[in-house]
N, CA, C, O and CB atoms as a CASP TS submission, in Angstrom:
PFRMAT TS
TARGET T0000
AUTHOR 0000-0000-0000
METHOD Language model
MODEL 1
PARENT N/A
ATOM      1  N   UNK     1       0.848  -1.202   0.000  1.00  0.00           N
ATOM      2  CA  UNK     1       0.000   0.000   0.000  1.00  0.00           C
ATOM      3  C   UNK     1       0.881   1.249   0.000  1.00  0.00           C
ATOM      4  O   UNK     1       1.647   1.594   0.900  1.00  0.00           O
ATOM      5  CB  UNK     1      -0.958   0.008   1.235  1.00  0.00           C
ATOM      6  N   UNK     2       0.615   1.947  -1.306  1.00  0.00           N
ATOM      7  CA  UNK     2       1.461   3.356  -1.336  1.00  0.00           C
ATOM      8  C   UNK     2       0.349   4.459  -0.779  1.00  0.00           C
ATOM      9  O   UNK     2      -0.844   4.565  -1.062  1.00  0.00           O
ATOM     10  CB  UNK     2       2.066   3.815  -3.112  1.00  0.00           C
ATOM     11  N   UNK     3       1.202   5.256   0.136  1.00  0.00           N
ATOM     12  CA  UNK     3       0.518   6.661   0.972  1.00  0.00           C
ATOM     13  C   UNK     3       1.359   7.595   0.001  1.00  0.00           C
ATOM     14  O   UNK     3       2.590   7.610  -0.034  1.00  0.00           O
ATOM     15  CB  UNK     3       0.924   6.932   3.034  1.00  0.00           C
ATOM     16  N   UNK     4       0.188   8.674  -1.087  1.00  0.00           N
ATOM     17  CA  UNK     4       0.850   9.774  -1.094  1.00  0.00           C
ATOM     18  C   UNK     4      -0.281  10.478  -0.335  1.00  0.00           C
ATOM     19  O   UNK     4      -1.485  10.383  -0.098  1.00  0.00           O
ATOM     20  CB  UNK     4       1.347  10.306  -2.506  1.00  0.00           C
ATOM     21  N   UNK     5       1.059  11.428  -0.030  1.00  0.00           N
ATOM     22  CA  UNK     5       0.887  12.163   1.057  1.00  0.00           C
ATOM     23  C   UNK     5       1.181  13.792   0.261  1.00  0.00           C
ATOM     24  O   UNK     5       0.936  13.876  -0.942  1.00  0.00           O
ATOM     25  CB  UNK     5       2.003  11.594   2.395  1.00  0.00           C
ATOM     26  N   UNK     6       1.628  14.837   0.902  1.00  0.00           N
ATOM     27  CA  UNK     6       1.512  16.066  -0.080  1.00  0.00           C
ATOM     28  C   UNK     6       3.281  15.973  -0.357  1.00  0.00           C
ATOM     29  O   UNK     6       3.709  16.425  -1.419  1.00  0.00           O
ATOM     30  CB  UNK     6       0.741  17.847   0.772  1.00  0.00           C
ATOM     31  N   UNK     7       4.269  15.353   0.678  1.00  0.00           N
ATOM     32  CA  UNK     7       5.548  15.860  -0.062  1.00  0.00           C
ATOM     33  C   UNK     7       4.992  14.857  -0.916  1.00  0.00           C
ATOM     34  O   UNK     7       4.224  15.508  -1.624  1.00  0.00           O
ATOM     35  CB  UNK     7       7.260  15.813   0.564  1.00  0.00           C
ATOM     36  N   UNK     8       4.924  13.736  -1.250  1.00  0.00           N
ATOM     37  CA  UNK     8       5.114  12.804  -2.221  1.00  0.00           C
ATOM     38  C   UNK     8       4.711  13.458  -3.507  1.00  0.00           C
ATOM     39  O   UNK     8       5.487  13.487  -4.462  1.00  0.00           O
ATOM     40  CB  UNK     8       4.371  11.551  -1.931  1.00  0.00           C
ATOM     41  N   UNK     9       3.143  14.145  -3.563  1.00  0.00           N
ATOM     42  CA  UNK     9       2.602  14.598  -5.077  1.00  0.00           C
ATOM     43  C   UNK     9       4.076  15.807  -5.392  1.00  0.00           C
ATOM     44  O   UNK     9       4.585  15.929  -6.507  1.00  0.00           O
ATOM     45  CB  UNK     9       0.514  15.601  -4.995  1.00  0.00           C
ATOM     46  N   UNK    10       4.465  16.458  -4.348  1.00  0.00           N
ATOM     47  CA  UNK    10       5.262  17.765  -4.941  1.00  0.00           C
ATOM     48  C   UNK    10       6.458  17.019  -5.639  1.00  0.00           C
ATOM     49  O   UNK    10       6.691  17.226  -6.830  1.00  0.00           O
ATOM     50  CB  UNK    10       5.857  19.002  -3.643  1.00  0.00           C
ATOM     51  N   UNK    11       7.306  16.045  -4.801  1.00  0.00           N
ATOM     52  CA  UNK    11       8.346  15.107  -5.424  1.00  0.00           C
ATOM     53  C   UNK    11       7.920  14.894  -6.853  1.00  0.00           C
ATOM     54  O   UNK    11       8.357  15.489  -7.838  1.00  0.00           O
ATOM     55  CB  UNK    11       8.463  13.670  -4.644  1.00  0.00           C
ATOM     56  N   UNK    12       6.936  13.889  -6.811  1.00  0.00           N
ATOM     57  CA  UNK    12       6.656  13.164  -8.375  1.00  0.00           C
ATOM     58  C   UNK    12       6.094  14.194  -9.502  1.00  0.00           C
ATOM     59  O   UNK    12       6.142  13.866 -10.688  1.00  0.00           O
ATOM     60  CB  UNK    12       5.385  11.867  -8.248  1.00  0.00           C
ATOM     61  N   UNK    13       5.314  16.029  -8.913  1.00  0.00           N
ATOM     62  CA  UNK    13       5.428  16.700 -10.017  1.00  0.00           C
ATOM     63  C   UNK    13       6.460  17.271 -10.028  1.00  0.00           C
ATOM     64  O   UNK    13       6.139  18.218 -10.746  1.00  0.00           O
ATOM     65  CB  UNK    13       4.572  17.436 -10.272  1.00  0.00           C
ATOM     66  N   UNK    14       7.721  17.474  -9.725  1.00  0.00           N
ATOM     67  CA  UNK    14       8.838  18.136  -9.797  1.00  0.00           C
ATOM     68  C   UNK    14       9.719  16.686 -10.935  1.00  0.00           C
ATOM     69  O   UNK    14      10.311  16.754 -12.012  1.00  0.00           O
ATOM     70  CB  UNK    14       9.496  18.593  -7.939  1.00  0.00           C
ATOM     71  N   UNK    15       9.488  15.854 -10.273  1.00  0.00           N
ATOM     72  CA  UNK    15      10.073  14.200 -11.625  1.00  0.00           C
ATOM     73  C   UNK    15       9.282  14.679 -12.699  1.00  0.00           C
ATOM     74  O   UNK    15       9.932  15.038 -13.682  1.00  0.00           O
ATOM     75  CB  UNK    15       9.421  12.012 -11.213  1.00  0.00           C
ATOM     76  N   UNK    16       7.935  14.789 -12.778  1.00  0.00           N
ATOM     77  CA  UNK    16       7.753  15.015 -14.319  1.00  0.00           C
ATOM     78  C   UNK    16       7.677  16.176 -15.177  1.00  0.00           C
ATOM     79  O   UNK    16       7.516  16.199 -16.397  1.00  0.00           O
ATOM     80  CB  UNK    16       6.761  14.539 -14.617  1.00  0.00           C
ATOM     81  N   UNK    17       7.854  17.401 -14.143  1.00  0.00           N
ATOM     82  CA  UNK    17       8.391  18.724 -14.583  1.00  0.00           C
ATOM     83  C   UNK    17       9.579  18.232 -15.109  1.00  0.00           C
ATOM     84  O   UNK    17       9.542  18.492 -16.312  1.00  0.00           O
ATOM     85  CB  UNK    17       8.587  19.882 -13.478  1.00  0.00           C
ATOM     86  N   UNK    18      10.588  17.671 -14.843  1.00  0.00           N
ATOM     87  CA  UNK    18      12.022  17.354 -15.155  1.00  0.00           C
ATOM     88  C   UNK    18      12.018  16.333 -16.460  1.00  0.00           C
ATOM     89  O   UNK    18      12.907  16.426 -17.307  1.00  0.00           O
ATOM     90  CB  UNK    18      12.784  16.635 -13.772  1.00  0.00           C
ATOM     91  N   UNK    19      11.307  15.676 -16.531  1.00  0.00           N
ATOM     92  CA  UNK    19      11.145  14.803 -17.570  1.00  0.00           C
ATOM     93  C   UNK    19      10.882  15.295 -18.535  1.00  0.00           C
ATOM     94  O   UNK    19      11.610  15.119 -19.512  1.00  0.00           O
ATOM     95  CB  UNK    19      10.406  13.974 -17.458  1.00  0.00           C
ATOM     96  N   UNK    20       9.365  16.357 -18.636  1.00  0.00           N
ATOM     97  CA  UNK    20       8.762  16.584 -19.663  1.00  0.00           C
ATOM     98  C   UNK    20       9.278  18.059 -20.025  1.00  0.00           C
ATOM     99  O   UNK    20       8.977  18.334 -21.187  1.00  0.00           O
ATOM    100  CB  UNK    20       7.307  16.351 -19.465  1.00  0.00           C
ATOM    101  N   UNK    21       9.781  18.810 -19.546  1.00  0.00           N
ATOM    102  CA  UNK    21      10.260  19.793 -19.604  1.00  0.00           C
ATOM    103  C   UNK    21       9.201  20.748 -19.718  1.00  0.00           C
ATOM    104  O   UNK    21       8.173  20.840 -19.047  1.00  0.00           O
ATOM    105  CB  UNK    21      11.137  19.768 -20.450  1.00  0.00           C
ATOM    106  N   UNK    22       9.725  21.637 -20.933  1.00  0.00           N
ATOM    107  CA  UNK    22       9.071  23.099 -20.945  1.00  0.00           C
ATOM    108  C   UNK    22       7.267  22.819 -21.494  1.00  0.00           C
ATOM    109  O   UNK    22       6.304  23.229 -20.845  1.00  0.00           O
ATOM    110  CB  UNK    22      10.143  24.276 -22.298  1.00  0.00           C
ATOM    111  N   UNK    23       7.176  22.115 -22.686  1.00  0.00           N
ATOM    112  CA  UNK    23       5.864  22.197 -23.195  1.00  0.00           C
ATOM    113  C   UNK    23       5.385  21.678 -22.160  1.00  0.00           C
ATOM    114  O   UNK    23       4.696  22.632 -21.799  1.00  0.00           O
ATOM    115  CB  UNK    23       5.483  21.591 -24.464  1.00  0.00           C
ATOM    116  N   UNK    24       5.161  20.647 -21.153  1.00  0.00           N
ATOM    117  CA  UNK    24       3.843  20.647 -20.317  1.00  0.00           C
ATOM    118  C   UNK    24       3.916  21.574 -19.452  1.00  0.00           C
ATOM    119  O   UNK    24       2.841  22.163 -19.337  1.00  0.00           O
ATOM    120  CB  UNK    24       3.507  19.446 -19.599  1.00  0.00           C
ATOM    121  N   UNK    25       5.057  22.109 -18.524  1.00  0.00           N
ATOM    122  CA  UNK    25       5.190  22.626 -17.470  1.00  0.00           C
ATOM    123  C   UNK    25       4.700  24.012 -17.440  1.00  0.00           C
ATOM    124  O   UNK    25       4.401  24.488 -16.345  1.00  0.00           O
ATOM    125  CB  UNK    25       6.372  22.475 -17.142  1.00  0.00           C
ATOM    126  N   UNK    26       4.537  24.966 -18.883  1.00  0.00           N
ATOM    127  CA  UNK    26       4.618  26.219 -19.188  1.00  0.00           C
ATOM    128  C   UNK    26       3.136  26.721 -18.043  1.00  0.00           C
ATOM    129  O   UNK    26       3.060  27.565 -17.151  1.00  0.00           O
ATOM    130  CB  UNK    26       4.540  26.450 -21.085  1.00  0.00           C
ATOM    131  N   UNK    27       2.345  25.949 -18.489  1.00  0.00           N
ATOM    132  CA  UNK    27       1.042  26.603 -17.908  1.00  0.00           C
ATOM    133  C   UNK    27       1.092  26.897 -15.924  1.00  0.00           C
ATOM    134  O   UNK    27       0.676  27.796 -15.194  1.00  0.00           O
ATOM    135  CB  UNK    27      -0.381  25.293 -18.408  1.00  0.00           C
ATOM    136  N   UNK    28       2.004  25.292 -15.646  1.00  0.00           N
ATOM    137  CA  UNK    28       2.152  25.599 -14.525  1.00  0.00           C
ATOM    138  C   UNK    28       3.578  25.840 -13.804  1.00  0.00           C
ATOM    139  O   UNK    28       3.968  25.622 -12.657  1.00  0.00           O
ATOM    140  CB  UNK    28       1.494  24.773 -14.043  1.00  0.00           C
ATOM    141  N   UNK    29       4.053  26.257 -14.691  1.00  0.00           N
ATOM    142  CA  UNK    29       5.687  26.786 -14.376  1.00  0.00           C
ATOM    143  C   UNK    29       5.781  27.711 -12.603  1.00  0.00           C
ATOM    144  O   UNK    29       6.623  27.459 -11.741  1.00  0.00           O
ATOM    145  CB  UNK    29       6.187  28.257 -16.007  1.00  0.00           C
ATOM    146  N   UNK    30       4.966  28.474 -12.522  1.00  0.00           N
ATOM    147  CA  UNK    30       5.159  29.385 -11.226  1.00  0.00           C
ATOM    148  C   UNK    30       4.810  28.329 -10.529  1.00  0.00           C
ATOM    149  O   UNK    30       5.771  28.035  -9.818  1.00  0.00           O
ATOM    150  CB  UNK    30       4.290  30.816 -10.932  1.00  0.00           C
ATOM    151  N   UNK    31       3.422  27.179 -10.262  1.00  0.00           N
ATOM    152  CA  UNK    31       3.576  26.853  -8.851  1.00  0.00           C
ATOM    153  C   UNK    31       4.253  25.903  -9.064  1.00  0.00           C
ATOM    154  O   UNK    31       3.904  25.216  -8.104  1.00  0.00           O
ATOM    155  CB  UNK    31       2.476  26.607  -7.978  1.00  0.00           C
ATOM    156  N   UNK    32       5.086  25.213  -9.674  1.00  0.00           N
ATOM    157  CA  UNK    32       6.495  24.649  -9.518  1.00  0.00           C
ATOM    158  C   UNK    32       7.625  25.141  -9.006  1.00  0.00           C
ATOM    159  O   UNK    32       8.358  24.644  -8.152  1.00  0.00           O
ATOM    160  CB  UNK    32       6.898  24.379 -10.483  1.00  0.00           C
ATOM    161  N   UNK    33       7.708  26.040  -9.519  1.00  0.00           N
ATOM    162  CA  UNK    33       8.873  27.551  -9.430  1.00  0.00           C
ATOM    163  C   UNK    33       8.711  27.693  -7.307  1.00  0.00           C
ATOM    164  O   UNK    33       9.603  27.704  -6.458  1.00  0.00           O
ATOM    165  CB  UNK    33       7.758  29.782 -10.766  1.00  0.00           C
ATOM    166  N   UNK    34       7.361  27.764  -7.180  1.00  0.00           N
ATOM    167  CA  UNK    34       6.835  27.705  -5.671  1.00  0.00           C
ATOM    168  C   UNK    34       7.306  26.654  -4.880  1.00  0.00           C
ATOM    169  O   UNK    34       8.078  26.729  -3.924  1.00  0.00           O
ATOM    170  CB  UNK    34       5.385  27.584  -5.580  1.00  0.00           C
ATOM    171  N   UNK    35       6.708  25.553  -5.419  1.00  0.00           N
ATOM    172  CA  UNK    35       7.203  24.379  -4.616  1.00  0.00           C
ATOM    173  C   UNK    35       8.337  23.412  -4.494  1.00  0.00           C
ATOM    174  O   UNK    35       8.484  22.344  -3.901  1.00  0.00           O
ATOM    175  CB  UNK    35       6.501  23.739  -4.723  1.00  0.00           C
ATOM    176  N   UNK    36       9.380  24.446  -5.557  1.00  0.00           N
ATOM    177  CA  UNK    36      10.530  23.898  -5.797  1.00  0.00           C
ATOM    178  C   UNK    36      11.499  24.595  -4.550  1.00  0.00           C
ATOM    179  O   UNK    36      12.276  24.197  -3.682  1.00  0.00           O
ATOM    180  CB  UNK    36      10.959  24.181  -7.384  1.00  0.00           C
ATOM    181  N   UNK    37      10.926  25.912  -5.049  1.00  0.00           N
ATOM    182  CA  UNK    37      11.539  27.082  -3.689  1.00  0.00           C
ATOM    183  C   UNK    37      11.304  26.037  -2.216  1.00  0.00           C
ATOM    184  O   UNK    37      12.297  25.950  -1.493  1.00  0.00           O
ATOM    185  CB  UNK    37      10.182  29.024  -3.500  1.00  0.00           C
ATOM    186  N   UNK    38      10.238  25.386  -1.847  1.00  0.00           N
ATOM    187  CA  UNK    38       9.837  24.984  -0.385  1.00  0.00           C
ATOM    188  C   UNK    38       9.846  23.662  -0.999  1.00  0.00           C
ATOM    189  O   UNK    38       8.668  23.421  -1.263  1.00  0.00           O
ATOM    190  CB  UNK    38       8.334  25.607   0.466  1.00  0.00           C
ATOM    191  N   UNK    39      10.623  22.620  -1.383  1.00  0.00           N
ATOM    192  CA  UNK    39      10.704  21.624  -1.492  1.00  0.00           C
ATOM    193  C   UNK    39      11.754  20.673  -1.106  1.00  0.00           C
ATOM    194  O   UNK    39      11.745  19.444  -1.034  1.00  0.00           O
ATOM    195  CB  UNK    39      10.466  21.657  -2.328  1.00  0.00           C
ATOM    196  N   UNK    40      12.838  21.720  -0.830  1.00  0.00           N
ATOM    197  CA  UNK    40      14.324  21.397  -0.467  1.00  0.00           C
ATOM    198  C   UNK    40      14.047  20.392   0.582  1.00  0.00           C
ATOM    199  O   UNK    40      13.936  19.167   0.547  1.00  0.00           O
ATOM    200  CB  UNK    40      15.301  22.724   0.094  1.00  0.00           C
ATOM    201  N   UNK    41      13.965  21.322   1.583  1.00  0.00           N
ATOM    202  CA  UNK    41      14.075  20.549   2.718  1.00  0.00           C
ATOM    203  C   UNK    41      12.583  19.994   3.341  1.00  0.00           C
ATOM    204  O   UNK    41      12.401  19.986   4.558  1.00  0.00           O
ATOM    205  CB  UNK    41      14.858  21.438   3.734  1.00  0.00           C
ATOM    206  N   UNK    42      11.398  19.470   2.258  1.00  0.00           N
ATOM    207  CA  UNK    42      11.098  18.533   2.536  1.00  0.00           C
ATOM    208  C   UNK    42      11.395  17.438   1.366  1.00  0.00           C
ATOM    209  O   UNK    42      10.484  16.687   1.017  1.00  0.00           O
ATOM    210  CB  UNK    42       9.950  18.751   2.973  1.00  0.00           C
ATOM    211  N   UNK    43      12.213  17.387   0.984  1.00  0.00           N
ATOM    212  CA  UNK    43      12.643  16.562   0.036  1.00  0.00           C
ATOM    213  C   UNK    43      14.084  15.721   1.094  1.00  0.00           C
ATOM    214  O   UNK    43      14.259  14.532   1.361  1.00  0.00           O
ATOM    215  CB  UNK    43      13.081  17.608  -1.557  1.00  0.00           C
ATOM    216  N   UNK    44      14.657  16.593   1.359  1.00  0.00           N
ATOM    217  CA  UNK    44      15.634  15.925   2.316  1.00  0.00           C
ATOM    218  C   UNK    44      14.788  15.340   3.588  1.00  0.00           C
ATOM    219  O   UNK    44      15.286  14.391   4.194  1.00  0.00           O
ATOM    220  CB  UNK    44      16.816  17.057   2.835  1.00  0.00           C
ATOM    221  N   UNK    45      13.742  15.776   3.946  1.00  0.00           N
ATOM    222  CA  UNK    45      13.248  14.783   4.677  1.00  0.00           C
ATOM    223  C   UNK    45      12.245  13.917   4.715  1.00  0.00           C
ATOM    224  O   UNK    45      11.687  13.295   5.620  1.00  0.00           O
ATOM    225  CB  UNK    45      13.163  15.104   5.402  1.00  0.00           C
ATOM    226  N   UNK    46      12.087  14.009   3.275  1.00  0.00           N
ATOM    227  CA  UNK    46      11.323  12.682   2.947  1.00  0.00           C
ATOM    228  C   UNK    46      12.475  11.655   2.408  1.00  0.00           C
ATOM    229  O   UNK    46      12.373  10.429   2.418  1.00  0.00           O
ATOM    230  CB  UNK    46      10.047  12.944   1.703  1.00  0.00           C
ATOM    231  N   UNK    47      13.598  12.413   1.934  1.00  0.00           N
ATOM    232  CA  UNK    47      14.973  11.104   1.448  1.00  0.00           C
ATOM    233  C   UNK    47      14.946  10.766   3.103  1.00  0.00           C
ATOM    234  O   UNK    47      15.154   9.558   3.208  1.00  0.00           O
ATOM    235  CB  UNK    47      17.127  11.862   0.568  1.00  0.00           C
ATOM    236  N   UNK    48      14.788  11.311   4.292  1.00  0.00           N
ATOM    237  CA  UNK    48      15.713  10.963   5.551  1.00  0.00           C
ATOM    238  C   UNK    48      14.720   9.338   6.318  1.00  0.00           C
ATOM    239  O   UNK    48      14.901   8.316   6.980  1.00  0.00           O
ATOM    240  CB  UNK    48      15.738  12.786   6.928  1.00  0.00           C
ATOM    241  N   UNK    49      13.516  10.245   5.495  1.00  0.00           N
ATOM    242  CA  UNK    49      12.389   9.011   5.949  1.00  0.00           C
ATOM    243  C   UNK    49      13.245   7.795   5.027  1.00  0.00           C
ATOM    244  O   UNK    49      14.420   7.498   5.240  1.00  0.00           O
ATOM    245  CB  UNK    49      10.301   9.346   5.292  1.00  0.00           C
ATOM    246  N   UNK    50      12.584   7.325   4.220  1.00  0.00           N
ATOM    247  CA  UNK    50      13.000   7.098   2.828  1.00  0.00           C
ATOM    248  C   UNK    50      14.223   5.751   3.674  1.00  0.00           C
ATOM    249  O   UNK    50      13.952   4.622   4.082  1.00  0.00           O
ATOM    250  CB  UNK    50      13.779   8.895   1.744  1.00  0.00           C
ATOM    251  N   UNK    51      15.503   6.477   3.668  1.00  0.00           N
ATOM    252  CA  UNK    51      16.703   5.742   4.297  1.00  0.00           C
ATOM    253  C   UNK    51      16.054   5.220   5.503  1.00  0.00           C
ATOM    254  O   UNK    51      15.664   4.055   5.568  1.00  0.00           O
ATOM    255  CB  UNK    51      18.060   6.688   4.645  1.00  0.00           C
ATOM    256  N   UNK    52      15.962   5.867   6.233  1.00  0.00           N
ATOM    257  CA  UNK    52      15.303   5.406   7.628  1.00  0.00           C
ATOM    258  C   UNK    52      14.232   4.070   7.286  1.00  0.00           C
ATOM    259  O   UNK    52      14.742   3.071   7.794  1.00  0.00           O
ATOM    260  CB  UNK    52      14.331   6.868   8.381  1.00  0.00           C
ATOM    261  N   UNK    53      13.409   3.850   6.853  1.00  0.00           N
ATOM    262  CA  UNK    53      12.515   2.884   6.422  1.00  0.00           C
ATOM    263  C   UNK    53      13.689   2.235   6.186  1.00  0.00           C
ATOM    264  O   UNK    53      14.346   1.502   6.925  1.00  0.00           O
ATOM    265  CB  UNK    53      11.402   3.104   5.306  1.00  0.00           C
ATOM    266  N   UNK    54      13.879   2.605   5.028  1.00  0.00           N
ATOM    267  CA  UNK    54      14.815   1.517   4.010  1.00  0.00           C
ATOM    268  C   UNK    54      15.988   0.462   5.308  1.00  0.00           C
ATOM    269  O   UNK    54      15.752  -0.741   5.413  1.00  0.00           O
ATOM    270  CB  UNK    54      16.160   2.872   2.562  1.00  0.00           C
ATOM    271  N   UNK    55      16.802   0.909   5.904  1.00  0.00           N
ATOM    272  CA  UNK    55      17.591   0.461   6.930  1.00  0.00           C
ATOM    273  C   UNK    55      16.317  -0.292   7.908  1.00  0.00           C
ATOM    274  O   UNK    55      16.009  -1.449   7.620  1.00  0.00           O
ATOM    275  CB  UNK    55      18.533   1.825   7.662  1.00  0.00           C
ATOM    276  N   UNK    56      15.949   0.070   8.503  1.00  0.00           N
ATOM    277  CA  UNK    56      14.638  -0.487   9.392  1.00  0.00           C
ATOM    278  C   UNK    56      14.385  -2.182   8.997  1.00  0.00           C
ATOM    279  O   UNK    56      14.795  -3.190   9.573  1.00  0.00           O
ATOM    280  CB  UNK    56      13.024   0.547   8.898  1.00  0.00           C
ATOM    281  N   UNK    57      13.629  -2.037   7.905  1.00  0.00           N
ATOM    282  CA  UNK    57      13.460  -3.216   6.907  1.00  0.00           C
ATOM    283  C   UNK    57      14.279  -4.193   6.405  1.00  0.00           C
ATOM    284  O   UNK    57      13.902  -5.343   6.182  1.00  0.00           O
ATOM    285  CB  UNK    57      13.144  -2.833   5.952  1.00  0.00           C
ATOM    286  N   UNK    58      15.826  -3.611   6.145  1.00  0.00           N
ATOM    287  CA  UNK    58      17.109  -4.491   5.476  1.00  0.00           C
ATOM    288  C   UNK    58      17.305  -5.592   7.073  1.00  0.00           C
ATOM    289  O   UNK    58      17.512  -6.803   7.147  1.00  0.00           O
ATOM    290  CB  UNK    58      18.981  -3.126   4.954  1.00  0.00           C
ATOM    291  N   UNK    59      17.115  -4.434   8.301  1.00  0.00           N
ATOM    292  CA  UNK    59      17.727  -5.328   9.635  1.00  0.00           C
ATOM    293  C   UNK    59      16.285  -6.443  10.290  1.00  0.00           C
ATOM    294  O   UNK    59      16.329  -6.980  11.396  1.00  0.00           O
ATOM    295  CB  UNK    59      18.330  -3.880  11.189  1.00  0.00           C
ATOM    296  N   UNK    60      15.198  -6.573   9.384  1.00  0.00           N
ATOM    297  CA  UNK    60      14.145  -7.157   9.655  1.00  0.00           C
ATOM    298  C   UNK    60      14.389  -8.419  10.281  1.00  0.00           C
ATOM    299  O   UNK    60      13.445  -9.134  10.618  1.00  0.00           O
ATOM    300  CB  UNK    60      13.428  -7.229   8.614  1.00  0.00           C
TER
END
C-alpha cells in the first residue's frame, strides 16, 4: 500500500516537470517555481524518511 501524502505529489510533479520539460510545465511553471523554492528541505526529509525505512526493513 502506497501513501501519497503532499511531499510525495510535490516530489513526483517536480520528476515530471524534469522529464517533460518546458511544453507541459509552461502553464504551470510558477507553482512549480513555488514548490521547488519549499521543497528542499522537505525533500531531504522525505529522502531521511525514505533511508530510515529503508535500513529499518534491510535489519528485519
Amino acid at each position: 500500500m502506497v501513501y501519497f501524502g503532499p511531499q510525495e505529489i510535490i516530489v513526483i510533479s517536480i520528476a515530471v516537470w524534469l522529464l517533460f520539460g518546458d511544453q507541459l510545465s509552461r502553464p504551470i511553471q510558477p507553482i512549480l517555481q513555488y514548490y521547488w523554492a519549499g521543497t528542499f528541505p522537505l525533500f531531504t526529509k522525505l529522502w531521511r524518511r525514505i533511508v530510515l525505512l529503508s535500513r529499518s526493513t534491510l535489519f528485519l
